[in-house]
py3Dmol code that shows the C-alpha trace and the ligand (Angstrom):
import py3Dmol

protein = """\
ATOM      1  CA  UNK A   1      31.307   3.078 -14.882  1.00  0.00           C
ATOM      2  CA  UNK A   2      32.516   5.937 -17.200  1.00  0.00           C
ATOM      3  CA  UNK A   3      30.972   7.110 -20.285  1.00  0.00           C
ATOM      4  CA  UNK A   4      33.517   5.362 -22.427  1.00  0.00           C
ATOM      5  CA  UNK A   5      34.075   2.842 -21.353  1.00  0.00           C
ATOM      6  CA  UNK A   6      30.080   2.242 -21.283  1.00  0.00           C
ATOM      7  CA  UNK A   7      30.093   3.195 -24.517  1.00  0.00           C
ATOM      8  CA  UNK A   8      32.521   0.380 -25.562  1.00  0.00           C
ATOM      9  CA  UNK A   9      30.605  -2.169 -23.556  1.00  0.00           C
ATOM     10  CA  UNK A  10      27.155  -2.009 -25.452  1.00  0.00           C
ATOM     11  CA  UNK A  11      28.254  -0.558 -28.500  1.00  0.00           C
ATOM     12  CA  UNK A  12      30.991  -1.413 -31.400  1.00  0.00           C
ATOM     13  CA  UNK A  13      33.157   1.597 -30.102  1.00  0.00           C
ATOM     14  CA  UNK A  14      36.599   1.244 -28.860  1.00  0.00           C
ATOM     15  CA  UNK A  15      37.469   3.499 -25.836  1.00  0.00           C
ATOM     16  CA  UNK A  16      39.094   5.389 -27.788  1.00  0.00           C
ATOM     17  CA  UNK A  17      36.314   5.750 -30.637  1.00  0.00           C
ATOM     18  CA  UNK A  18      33.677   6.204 -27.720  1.00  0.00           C
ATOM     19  CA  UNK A  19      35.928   9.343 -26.268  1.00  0.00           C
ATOM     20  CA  UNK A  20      35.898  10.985 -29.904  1.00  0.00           C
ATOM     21  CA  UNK A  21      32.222  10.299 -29.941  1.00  0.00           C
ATOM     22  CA  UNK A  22      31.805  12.309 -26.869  1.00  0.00           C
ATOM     23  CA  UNK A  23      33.676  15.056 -28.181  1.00  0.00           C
ATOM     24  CA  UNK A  24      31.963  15.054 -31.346  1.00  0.00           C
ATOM     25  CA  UNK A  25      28.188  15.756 -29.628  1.00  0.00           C
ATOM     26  CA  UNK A  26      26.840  12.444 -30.594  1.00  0.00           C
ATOM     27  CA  UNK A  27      26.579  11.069 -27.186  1.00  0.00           C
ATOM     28  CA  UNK A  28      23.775  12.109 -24.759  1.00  0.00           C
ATOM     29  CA  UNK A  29      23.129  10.967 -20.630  1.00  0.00           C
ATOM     30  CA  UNK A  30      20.075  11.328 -19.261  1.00  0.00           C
ATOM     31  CA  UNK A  31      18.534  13.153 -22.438  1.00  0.00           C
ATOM     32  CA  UNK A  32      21.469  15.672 -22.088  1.00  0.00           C
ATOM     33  CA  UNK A  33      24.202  16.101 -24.193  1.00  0.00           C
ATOM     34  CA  UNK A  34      27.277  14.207 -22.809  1.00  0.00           C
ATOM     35  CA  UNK A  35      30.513  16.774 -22.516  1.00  0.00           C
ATOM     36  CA  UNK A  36      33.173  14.300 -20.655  1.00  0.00           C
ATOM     37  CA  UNK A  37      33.770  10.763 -22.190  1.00  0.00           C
ATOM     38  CA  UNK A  38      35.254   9.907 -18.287  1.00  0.00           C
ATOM     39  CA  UNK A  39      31.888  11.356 -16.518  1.00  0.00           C
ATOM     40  CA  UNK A  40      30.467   8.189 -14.398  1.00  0.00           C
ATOM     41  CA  UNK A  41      27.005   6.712 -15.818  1.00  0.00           C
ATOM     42  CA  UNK A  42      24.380   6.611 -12.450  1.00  0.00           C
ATOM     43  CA  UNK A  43      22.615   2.942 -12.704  1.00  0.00           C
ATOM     44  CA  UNK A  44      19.519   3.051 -14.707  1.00  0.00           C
ATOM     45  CA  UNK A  45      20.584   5.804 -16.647  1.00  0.00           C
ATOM     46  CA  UNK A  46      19.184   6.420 -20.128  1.00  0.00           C
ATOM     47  CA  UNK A  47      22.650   6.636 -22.822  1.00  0.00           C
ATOM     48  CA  UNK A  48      21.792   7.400 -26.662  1.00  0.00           C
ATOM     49  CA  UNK A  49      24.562   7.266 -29.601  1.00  0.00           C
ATOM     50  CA  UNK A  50      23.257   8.928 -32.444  1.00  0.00           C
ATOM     51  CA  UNK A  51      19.392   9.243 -30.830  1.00  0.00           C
ATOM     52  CA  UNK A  52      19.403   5.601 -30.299  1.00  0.00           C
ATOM     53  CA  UNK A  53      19.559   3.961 -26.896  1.00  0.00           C
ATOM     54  CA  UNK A  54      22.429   2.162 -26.135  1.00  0.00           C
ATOM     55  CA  UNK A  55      22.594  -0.372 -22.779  1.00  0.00           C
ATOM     56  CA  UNK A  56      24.436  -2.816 -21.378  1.00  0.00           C
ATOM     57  CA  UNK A  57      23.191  -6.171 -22.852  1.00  0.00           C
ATOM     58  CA  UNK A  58      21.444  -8.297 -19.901  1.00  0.00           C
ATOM     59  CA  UNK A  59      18.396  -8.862 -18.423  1.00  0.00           C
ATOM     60  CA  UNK A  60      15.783  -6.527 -17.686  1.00  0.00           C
ATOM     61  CA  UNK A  61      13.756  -6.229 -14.426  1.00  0.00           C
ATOM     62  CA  UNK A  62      11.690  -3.856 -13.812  1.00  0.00           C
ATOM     63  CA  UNK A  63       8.669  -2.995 -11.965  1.00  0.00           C
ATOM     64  CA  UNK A  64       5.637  -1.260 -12.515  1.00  0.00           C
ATOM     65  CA  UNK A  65       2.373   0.183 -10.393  1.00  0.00           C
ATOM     66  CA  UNK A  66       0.060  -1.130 -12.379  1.00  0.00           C
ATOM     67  CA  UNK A  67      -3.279   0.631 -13.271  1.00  0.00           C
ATOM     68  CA  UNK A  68      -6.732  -0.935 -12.915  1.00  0.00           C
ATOM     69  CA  UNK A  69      -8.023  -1.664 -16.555  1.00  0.00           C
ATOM     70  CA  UNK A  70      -4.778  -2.515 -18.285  1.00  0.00           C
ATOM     71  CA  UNK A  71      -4.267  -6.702 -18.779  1.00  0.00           C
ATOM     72  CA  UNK A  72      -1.289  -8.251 -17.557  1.00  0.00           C
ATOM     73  CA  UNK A  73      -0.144  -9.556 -20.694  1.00  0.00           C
ATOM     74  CA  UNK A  74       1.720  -8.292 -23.958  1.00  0.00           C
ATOM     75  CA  UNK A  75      -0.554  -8.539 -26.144  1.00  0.00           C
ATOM     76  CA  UNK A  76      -4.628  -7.983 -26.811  1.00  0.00           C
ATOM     77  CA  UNK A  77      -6.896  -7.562 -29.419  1.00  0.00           C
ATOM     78  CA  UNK A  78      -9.068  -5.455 -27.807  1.00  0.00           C
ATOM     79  CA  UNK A  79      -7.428  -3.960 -24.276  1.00  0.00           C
ATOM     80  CA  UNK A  80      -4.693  -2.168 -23.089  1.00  0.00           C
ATOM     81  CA  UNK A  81      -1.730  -4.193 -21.975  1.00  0.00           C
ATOM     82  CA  UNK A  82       0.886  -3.662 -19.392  1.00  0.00           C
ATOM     83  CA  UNK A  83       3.549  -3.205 -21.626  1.00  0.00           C
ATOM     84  CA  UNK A  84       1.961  -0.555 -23.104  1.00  0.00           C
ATOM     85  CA  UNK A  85       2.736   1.750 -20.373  1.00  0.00           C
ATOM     86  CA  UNK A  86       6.852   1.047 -21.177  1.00  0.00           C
ATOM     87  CA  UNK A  87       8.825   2.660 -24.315  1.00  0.00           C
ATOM     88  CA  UNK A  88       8.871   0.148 -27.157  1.00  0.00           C
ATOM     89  CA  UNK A  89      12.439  -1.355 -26.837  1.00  0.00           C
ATOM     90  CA  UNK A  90      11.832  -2.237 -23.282  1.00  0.00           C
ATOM     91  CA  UNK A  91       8.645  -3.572 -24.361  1.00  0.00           C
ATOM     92  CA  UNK A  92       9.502  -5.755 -26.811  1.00  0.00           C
ATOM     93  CA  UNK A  93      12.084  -8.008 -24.954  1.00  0.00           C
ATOM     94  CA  UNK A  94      10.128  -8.256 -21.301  1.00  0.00           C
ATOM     95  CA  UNK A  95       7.022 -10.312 -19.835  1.00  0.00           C
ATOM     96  CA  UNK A  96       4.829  -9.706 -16.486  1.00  0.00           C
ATOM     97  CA  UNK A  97       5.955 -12.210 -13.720  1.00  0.00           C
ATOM     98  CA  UNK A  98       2.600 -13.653 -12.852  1.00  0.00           C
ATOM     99  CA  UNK A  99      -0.782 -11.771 -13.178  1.00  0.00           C
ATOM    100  CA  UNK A 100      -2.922  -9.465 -11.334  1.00  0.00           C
ATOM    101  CA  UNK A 101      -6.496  -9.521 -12.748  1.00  0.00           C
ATOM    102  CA  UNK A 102      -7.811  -6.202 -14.699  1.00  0.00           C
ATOM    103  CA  UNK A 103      -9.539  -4.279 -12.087  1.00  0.00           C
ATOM    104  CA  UNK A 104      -6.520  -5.466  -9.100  1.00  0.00           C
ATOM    105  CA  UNK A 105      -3.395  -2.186  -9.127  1.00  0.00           C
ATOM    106  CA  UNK A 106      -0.354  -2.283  -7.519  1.00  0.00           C
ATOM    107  CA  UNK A 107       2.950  -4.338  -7.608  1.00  0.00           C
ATOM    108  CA  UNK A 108       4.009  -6.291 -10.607  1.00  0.00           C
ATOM    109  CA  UNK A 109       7.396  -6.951 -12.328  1.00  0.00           C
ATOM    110  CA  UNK A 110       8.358  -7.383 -15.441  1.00  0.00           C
ATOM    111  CA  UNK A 111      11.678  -9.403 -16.912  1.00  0.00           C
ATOM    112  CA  UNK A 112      13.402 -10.538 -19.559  1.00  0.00           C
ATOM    113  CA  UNK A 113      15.172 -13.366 -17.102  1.00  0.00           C
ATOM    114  CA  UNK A 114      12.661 -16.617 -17.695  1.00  0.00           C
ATOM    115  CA  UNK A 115      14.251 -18.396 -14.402  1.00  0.00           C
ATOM    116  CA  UNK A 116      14.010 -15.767 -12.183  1.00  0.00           C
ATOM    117  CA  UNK A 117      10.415 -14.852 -13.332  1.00  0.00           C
ATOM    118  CA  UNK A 118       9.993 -18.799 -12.751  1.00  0.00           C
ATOM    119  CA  UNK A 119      11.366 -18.772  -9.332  1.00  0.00           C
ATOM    120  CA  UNK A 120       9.058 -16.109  -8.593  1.00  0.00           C
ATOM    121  CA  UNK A 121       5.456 -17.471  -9.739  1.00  0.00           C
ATOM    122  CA  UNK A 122       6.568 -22.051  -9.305  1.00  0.00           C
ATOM    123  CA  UNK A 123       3.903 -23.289  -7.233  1.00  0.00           C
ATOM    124  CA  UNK A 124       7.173 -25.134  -5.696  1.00  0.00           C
ATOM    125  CA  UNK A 125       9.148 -21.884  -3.898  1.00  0.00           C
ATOM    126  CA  UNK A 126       5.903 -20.384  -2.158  1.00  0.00           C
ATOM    127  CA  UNK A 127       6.894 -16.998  -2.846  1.00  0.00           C
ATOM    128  CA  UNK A 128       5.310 -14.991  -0.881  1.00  0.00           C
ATOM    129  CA  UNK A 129       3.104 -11.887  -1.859  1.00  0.00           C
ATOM    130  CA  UNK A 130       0.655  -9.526  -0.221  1.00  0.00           C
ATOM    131  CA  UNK A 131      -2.379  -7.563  -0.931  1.00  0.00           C
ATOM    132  CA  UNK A 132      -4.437  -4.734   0.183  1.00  0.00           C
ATOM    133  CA  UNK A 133      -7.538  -6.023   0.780  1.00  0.00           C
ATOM    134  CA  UNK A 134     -11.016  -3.753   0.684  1.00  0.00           C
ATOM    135  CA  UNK A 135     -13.601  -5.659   2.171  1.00  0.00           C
ATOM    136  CA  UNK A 136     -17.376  -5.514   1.783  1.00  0.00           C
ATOM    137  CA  UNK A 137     -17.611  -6.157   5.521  1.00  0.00           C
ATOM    138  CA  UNK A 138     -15.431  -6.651   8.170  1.00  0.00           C
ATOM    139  CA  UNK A 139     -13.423 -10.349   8.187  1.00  0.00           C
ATOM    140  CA  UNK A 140     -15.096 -12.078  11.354  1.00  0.00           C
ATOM    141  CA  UNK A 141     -12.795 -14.093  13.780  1.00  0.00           C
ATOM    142  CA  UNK A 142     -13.944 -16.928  12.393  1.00  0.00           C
ATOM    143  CA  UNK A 143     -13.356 -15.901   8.627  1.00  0.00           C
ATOM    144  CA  UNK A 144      -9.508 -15.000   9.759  1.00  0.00           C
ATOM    145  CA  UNK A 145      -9.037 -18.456  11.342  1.00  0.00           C
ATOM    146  CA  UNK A 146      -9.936 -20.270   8.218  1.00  0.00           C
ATOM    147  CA  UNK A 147      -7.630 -17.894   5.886  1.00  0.00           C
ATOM    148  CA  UNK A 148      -4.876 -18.472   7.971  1.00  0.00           C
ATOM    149  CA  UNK A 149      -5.317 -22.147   9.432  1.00  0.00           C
ATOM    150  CA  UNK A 150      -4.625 -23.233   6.125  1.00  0.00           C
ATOM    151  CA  UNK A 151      -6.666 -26.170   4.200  1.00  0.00           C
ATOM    152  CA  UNK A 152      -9.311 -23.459   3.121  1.00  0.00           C
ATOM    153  CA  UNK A 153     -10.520 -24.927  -0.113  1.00  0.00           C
ATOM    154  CA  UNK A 154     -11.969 -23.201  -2.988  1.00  0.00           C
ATOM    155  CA  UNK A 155     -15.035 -23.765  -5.730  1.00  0.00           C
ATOM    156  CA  UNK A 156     -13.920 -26.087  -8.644  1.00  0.00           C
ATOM    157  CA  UNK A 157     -10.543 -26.838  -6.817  1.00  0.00           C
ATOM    158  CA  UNK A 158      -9.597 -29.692  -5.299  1.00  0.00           C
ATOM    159  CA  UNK A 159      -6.688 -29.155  -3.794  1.00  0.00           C
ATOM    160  CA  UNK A 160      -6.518 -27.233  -0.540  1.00  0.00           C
ATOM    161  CA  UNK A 161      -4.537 -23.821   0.188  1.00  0.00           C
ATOM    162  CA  UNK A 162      -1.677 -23.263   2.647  1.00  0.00           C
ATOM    163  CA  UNK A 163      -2.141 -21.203   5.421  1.00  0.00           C
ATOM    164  CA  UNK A 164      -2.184 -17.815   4.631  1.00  0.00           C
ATOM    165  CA  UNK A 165      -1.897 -14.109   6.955  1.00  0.00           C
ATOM    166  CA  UNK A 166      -3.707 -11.865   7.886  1.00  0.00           C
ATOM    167  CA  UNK A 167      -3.184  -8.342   9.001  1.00  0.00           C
ATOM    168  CA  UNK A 168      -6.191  -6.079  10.452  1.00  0.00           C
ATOM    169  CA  UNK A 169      -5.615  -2.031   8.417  1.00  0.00           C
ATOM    170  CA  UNK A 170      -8.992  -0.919   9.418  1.00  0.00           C
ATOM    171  CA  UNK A 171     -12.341  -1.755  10.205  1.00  0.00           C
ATOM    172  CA  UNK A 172     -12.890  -3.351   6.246  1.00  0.00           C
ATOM    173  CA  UNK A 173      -9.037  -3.821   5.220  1.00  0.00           C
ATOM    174  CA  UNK A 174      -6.937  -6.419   5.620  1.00  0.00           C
ATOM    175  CA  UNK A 175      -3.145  -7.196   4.215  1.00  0.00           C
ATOM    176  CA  UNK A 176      -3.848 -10.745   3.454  1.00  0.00           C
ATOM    177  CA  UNK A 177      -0.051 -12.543   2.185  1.00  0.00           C
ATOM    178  CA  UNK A 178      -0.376 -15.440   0.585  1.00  0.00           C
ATOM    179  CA  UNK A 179       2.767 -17.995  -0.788  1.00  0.00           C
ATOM    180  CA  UNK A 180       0.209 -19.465  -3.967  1.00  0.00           C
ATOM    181  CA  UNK A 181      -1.123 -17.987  -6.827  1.00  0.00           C
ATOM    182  CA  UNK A 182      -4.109 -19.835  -8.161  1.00  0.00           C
ATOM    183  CA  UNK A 183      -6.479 -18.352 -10.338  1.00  0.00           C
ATOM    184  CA  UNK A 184      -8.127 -15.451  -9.145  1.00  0.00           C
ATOM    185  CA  UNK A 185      -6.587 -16.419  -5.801  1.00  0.00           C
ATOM    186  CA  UNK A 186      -7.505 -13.808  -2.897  1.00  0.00           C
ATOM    187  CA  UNK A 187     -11.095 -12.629  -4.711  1.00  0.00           C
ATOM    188  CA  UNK A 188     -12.295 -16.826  -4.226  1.00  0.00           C
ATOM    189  CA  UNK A 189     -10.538 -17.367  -0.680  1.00  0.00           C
ATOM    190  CA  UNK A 190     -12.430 -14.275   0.676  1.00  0.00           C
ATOM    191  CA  UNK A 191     -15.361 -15.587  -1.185  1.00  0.00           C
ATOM    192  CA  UNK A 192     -15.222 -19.432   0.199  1.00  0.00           C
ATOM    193  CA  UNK A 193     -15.477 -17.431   4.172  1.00  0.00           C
ATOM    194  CA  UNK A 194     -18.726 -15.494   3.038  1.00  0.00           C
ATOM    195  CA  UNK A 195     -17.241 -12.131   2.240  1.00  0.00           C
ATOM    196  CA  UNK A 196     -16.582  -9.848  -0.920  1.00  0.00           C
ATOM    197  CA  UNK A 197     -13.262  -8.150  -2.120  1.00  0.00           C
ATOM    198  CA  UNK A 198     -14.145  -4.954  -3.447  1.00  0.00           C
ATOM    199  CA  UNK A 199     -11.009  -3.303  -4.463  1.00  0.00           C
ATOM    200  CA  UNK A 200      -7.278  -5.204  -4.329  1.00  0.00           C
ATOM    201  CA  UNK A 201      -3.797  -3.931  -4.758  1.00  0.00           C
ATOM    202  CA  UNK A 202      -0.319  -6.113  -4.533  1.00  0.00           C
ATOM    203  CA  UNK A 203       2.534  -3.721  -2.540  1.00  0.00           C
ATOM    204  CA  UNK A 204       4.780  -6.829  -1.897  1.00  0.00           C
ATOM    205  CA  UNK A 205       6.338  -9.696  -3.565  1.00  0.00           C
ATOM    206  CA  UNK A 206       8.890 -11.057  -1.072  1.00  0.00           C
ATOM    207  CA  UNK A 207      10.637  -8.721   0.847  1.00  0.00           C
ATOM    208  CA  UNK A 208      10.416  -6.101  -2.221  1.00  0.00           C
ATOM    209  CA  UNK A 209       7.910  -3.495  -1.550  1.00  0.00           C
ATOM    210  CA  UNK A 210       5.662  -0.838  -4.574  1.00  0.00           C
ATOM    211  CA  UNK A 211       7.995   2.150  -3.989  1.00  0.00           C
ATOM    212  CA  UNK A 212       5.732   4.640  -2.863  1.00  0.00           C
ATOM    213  CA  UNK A 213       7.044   7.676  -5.220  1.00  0.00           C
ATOM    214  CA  UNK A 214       6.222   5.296  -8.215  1.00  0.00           C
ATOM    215  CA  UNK A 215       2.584   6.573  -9.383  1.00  0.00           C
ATOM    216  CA  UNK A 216      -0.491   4.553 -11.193  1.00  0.00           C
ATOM    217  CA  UNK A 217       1.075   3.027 -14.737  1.00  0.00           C
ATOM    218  CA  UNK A 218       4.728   4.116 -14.395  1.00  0.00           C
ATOM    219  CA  UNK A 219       7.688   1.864 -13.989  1.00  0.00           C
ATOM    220  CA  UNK A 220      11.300   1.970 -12.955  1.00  0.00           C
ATOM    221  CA  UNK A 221      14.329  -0.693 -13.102  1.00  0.00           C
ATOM    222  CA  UNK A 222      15.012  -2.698 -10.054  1.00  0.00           C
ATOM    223  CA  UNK A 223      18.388  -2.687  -8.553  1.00  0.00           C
ATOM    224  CA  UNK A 224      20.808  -5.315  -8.086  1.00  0.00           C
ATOM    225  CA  UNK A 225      19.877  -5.704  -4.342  1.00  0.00           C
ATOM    226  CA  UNK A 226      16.083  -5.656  -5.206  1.00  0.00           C
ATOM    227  CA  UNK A 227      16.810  -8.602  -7.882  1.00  0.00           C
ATOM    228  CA  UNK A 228      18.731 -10.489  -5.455  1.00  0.00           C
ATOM    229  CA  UNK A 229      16.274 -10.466  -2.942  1.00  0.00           C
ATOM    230  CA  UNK A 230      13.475 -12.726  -4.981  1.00  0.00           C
TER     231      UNK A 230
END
"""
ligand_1 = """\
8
URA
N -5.852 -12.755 -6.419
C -6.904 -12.277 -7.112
O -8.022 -12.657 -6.874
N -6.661 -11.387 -8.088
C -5.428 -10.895 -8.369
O -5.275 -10.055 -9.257
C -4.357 -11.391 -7.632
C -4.582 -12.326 -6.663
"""
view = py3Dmol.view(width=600, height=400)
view.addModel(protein, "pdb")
view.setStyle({"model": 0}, {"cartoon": {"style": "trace"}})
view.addModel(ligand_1, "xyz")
view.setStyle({"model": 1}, {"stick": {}})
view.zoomTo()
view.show()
């Protein structure tokens, strides 16, 4: 889309106001000073009027590698939170989809869109999502067939878990995908077969993979075809 008519789209600005606004040096792109009200806008582009952001009202979806020792939650007391690691007016209008415990890294998103943050974590649409697994010793035949044979059931829960998968990495870690999310999910299933998770990282949620040039505690907007997809 071009700059003005961007311009007119999330701000008060006629076309014609947004093109004089260009001229005038009060419009940046990307932290640069804008010089042609008909250059295009690249998605996920950062537009300021004046210093202030502008952007195109809608939902926000993003995704962040999350750190160990940051909670997934907005607000604490006494810890860091996950939206912490975002700039304040992204902060203030998203939520975590689901929750990976303090010490677990990796894949999590963030929205302002309730339903599709619903779709994602409902017990009823089994969306799938899979985790690194470090192991304290390697997962025996028999502790794979009960992870993945399904009706595994774990302490203080009486209903039991669907089948889940398992992928051999190395001698000690597994990719274990699973389509629930009870509490504390994977650390208690590899518990219930007599082993020990030592260290556990999400890099999928569906189809939609951590992108691997995203480093520990930064974030970056999905696309459209990454939205679609969960
Ligand atoms: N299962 C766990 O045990 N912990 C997480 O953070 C996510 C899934």
């Amino acid at each position: 889309m071009r700059l003005d008519a961007y311009l007119a789209r999330c701000t008060r600005l006629s076309r014609k106001e947004a093109r004089r606004a260009v001229t005038a040096g009060r419009v940046t792109v990307a932290g640069q000073l804008a010089r042609k009200a008909s250059e295009p806008v690249p998605e996920n582009t950062a537009v300021a009027l004046d210093g202030e952001p502008v952007a195109i009202p809608g939902h926000l979806y993003l995704m962040l590698n999350k750190p160990a020792g940051v909670l997934s939650a907005t607000t604490d007391a006494s810890q860091p939170v996950v939206t912490d690691l975002l700039p304040d007016d992204l902060a203030a209008r998203v939520h975590p989809v689901g929750r990976l415990d303090l010490d677990t890294t990796g894949l999590l998103l963030l929205t302002s869109d309730g339903q599709w943050s619903h779709r994602i974590t409902s017990p009823r649409h089994h969306c799938p999502k899979t985790y690194r697994v470090t192991l304290k010793e390697p997962l025996t035949d028999d502790a794979r067939h009960r992870l993945e044979s399904g009706g595994l059931r774990l302490r203080n829960d009486d209903q039991v878990l669907r089948p889940a998968s398992v992928a051999t990495v190395s001698d000690r870690v597994v990719d274990l995908t699973i389509t629930e999310g009870r509490y504390h999910q994977v650390k208690r299933m590899l518990a219930a077969v007599g082993n020990h998770v030592e260290t556990l990282h999400r890099h999928h949620i569906g189809d939609l993979g951590l992108d691997p040039d995203l480093p520990p505690g930064e974030f970056r907007h999905l696309d459209d075809s990454e939205i679609d997809s969960l």
